[in-house]
LUMNU-444890 format. One record per atom (N, C-alpha, C, O): chain; atom name; x negated, z negated, y negated; residue number from 1. Coordinates in steps of 0.2 Angstrom, whole numbers, plus 5000, padded with zeros to 4 digits. Atoms other than C-alpha are relative to their C-alpha. Example, Ala and Ser with C-alpha at 12.3 -4.5 7.8 and 13.67 -1.06 7.14 Angstrom:
2
R,A,N,4996,5000,5006,1
R,A,CA,4938,4961,5022,1
R,A,C,4996,5000,4994,1
R,A,O,4991,4997,4995,1
R,A,N,5004,5001,5006,2
R,A,CA,4932,4964,5005,2
R,A,C,5004,4997,4995,2
R,A,O,5001,4996,4989,2
END
This chain:
90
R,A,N,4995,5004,5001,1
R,A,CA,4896,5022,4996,1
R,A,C,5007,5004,5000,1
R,A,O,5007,5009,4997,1
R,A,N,4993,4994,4999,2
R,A,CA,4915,5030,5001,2
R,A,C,5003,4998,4991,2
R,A,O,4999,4994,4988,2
R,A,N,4994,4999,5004,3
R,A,CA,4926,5031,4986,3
R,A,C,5007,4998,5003,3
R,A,O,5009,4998,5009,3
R,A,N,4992,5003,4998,4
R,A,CA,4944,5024,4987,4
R,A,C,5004,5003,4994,4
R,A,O,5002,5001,4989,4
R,A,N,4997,4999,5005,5
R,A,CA,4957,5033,4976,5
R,A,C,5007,4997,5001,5
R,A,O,5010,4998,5006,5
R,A,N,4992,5001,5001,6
R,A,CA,4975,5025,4971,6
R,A,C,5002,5001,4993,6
R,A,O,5000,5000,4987,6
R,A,N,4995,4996,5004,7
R,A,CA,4988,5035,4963,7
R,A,C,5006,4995,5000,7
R,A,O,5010,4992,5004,7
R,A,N,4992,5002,5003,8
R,A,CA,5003,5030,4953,8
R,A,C,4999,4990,5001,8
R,A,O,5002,4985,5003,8
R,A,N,5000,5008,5000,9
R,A,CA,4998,5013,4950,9
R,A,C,5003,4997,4993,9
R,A,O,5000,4999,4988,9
R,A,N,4998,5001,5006,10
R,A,CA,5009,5005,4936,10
R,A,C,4996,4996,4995,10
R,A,O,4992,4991,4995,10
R,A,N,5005,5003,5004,11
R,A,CA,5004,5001,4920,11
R,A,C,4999,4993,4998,11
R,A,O,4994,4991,4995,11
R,A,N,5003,5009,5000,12
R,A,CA,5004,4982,4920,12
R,A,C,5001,4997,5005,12
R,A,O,5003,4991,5006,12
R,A,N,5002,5001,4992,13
R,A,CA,5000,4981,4937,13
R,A,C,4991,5003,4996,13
R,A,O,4988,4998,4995,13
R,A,N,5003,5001,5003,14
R,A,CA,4983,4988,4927,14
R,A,C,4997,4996,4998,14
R,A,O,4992,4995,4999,14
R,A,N,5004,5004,5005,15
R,A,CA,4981,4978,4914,15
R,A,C,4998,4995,5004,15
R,A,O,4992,4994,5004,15
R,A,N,5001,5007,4996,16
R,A,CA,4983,4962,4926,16
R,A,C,4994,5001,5003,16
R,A,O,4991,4996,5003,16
R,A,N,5003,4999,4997,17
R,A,CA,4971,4970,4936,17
R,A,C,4993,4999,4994,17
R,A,O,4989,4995,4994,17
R,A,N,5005,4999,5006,18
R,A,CA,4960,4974,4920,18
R,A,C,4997,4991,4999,18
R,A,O,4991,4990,5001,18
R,A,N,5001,5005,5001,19
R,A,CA,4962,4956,4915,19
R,A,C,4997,4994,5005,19
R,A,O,4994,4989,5004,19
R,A,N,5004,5004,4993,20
R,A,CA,4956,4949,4931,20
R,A,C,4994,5001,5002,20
R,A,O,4990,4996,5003,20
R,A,N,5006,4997,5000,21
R,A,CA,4942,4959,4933,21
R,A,C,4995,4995,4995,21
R,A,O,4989,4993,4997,21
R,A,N,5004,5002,5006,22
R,A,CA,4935,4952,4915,22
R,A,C,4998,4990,5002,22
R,A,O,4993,4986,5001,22
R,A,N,5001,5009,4996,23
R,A,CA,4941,4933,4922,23
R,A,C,4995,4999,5006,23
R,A,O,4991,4995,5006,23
R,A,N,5006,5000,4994,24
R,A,CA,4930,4935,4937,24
R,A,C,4993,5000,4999,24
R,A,O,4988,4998,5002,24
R,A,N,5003,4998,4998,25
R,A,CA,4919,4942,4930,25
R,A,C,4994,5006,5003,25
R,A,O,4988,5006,5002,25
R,A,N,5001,4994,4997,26
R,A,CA,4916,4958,4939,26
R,A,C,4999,5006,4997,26
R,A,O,5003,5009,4993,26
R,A,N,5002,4993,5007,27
R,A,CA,4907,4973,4932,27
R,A,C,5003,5008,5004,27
R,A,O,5004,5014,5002,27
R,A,N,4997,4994,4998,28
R,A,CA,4914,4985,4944,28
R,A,C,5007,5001,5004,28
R,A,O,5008,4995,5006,28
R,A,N,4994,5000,4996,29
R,A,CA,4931,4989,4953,29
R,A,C,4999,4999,5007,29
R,A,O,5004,4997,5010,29
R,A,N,5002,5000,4993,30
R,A,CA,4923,4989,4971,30
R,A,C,4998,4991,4999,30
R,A,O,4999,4988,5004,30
R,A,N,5003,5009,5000,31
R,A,CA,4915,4969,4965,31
R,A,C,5007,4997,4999,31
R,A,O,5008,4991,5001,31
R,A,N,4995,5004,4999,32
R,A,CA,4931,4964,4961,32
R,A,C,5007,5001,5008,32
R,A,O,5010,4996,5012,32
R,A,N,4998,4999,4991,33
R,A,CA,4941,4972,4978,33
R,A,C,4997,4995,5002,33
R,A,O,5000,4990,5003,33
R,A,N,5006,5004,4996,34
R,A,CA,4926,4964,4985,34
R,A,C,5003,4991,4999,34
R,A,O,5003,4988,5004,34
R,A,N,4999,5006,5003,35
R,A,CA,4931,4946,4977,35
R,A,C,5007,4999,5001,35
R,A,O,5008,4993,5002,35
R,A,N,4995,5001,4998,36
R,A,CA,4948,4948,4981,36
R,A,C,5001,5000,5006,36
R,A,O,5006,4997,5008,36
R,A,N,4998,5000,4993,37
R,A,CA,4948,4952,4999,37
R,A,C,4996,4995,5003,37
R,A,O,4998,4991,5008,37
R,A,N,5003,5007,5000,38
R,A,CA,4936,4938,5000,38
R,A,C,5003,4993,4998,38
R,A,O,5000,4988,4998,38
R,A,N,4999,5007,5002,39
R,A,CA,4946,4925,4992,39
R,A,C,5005,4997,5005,39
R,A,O,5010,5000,5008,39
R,A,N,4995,5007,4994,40
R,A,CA,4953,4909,5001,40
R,A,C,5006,4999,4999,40
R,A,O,5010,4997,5004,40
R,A,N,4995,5002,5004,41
R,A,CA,4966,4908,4990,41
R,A,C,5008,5002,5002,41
R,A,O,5010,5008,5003,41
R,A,N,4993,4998,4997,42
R,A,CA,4984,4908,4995,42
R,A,C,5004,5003,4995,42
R,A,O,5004,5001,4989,42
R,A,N,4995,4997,5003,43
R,A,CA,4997,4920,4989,43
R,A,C,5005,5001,5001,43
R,A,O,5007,5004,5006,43
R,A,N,4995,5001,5002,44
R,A,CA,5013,4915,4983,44
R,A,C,5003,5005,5000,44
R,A,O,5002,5009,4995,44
R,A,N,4994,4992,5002,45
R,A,CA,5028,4929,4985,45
R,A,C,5006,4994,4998,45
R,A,O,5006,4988,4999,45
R,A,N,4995,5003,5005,46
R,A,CA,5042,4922,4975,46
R,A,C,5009,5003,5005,46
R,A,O,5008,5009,5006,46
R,A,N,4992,5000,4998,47
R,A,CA,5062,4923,4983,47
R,A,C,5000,5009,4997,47
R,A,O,5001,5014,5001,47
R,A,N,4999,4994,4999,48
R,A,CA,5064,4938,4973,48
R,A,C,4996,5005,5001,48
R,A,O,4998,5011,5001,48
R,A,N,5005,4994,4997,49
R,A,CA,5047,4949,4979,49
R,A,C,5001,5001,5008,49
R,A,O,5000,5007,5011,49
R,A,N,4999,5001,4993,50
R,A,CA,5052,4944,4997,50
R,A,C,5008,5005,5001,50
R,A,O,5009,5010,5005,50
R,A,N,4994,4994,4997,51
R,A,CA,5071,4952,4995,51
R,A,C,4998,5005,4998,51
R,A,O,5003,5009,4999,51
R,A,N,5002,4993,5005,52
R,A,CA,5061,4968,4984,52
R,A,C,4995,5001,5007,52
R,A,O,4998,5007,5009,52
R,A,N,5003,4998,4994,53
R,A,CA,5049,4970,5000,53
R,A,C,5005,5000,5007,53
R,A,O,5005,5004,5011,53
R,A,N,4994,4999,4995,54
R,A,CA,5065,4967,5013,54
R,A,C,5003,5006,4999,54
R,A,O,5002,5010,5003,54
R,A,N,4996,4993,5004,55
R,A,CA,5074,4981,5002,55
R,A,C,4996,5005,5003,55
R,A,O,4999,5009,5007,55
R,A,N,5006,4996,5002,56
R,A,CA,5058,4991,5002,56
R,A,C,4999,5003,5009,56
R,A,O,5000,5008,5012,56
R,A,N,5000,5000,4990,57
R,A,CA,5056,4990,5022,57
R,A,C,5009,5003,5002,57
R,A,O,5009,5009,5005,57
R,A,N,4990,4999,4997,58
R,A,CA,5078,4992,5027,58
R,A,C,5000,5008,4998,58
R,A,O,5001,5012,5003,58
R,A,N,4999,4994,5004,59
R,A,CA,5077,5008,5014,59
R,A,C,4995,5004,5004,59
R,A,O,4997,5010,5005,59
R,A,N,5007,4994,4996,60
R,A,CA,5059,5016,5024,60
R,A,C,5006,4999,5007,60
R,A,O,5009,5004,5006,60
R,A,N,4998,5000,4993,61
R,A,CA,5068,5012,5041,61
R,A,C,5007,5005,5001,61
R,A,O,5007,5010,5005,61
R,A,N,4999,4993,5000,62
R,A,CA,5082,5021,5036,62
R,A,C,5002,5009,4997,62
R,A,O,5006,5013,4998,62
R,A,N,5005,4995,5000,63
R,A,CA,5074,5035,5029,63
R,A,C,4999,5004,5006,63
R,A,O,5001,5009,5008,63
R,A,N,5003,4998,4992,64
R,A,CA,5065,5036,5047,64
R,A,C,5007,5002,5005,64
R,A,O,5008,5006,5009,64
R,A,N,4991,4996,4996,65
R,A,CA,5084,5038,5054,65
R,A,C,5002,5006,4998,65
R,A,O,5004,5010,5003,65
R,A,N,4996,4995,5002,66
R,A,CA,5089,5050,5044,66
R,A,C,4996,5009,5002,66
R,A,O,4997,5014,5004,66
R,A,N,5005,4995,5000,67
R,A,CA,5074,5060,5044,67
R,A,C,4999,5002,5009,67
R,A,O,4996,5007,5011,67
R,A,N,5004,5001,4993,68
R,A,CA,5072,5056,5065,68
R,A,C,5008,5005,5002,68
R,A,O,5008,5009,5007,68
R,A,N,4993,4997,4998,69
R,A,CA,5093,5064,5065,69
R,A,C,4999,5006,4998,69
R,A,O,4999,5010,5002,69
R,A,N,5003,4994,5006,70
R,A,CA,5088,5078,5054,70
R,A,C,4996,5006,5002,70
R,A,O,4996,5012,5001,70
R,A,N,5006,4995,4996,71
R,A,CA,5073,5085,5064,71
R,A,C,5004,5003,5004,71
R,A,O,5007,5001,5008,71
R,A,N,5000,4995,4995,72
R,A,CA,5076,5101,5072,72
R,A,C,4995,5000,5006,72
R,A,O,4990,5003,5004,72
R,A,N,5004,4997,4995,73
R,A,CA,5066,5102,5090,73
R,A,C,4992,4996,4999,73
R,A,O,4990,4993,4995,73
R,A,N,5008,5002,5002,74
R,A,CA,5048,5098,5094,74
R,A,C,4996,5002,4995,74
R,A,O,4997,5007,4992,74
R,A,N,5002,5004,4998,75
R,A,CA,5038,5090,5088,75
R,A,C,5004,4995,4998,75
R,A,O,5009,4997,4994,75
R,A,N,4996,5005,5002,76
R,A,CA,5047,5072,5086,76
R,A,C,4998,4999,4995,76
R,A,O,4992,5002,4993,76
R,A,N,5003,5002,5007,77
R,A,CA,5045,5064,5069,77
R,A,C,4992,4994,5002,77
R,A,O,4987,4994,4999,77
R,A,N,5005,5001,4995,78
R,A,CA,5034,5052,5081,78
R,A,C,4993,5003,5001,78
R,A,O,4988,5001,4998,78
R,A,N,5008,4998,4999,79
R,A,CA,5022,5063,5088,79
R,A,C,4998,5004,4994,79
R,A,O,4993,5008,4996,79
R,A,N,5002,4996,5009,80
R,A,CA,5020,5072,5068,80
R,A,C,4997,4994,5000,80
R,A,O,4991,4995,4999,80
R,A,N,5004,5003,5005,81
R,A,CA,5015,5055,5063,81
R,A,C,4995,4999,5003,81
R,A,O,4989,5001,5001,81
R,A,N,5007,5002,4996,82
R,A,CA,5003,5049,5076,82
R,A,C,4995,5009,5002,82
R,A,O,4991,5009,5006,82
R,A,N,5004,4995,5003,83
R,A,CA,4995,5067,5074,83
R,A,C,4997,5000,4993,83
R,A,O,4992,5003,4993,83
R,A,N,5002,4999,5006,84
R,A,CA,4993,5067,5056,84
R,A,C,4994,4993,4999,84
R,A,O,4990,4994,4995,84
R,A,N,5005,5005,4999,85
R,A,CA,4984,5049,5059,85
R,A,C,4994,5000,5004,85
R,A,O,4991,4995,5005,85
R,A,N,5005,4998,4995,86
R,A,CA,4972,5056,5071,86
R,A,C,4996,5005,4996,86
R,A,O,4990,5006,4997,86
R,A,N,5005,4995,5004,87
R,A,CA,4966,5069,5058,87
R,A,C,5000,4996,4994,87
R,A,O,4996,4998,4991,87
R,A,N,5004,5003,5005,88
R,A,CA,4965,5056,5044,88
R,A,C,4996,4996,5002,88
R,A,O,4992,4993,4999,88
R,A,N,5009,5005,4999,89
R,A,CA,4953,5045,5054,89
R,A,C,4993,5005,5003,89
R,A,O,4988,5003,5003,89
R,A,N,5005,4996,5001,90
R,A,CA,4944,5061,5057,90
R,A,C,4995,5001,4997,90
R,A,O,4992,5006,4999,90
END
């Protein structure tokens, strides 16, 4: 079975997590994964998580400008990423 590790997960993004698991029922963090990518159930983004993910996207993009003006010479920032995703599906 792989392992999954996630880093910097805040702490009442935890608990919630905790407390769901116990509500479900689920004795493991993989049965609860498991229970939640299987559920039917619709998820609600609320006005201000929609402008906090807008934000969240505008700020990566430019990032990627700044970082895409910035590069010195080959390789592009481009062909760095589609290389580094070729050795993590390795």
């Amino acid at each position: 079975m792989a392992t999954i590790l996630i880093k910097n997960v805040p702490e009442d993004l935890i608990k919630e997590l905790r407390k769901l698991k116990v509500e479900l029922g689920c004795k493991t963090w993989a049965e609860l994964l498991a229970r939640l990518v299987t559920s039917e159930k619709t998820i609600i983004l609320t006005r201000d998580k929609l402008d906090e993910m807008k934000t969240g996207v505008q700020g990566f993009l430019q990032l990627r400008s700044v970082v895409s003006r910035r590069w010195t010479g080959p390789p592009t920032v481009l062909d760095e990423t589609r290389r580094l995703r070729r050795h993590e599906s390795a």
